[in-house]
N, C-alpha and C positions, 0 to 999 in steps of 0.2 A: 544457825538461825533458820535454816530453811527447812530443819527435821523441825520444829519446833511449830512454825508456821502452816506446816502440814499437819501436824499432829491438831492442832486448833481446827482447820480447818475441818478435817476429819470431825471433831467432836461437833459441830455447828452444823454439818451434813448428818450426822445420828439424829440432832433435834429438828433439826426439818424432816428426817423421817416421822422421826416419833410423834410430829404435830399433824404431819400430813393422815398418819393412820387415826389419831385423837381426832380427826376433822371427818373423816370418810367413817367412823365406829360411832361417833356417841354424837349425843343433840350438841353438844358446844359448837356447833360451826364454825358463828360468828368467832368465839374464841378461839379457834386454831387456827381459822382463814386469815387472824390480825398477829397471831404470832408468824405464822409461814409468812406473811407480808415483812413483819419486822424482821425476824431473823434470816430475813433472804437481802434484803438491803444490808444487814449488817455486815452478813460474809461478802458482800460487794465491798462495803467499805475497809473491810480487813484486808482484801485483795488490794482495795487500790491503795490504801498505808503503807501497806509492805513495799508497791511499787512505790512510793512516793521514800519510803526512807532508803530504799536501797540507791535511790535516781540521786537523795539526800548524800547518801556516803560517799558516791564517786564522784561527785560533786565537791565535796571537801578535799578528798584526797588529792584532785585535779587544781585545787585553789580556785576553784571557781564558787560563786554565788548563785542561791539556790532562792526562789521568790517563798515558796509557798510547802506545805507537808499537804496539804489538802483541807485546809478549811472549811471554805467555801464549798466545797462535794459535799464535804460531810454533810455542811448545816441545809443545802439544797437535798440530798437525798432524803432527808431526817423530815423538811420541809414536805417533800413530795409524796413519803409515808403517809405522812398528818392530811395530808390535801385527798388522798383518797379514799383514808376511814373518813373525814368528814362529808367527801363526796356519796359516800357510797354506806351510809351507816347501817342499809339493810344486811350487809356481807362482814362489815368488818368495826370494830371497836377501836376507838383510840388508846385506853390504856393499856392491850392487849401489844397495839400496835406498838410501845412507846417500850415494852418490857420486852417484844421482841429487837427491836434497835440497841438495847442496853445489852441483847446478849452477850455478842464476843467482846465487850469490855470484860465481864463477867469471866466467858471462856479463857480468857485472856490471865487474869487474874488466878484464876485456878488450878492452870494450867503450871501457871510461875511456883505457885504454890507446892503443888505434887511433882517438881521435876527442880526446882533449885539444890544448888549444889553447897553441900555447906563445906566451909574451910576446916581443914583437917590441923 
């Protein structure tokens, strides 16, 4: 799980490169400024899932009860995205904002895709 996690995170650190030079090279600003916003919360949110499922696992294993995976982060980070493209709509777009937050679902997804193991 934890080559796997890296391997994500790795691909979400290429898109932030690649947004950050799309934002410093061409007139899109606004639009790489609100992807680098979104996809910089999302790898936050992928960091703290992973701590949250793994804090989850040893949690079961120990028989103990676990409140939360991270809801409430999530939908406050997601919240706090949207709160500064609208605060700030000279710099940053909200759809921009909203496609960067859906990245590592995305990564994630892909990820599962180019690397499942099929039954022999």
């Amino acid at each position: 799980m934890q080559q796997m996690v890296q391997r994500q995170q790795k691909y979400l650190f290429y898109l932030l490169s690649l947004y950050t030079l799309g934002w410093g090279f061409t007139n899109y600003k606004t639009v790489f400024a609100s992807l680098i916003l979104g996809t910089a919360i999302s790898l936050f949110l992928l960091w703290n899932l992973v701590r949250k499922v793994a804090k989850f696992g040893r949690a079961v294993a120990q028989g103990k009860k676990v409140r939360s995976l991270g809801t409430f982060t999530r939908l406050a980070a997601a919240v706090l995205a949207a709160a500064i493209a609208v605060e700030y709509p000279q710099y940053f777009s909200i759809i921009p904002v909203v496609i960067g937050l859906m990245t590592s679902y995305a990564v994630i997804i892909i990820d599962f895709l180019l690397h499942r193991k099929h039954p022999s």
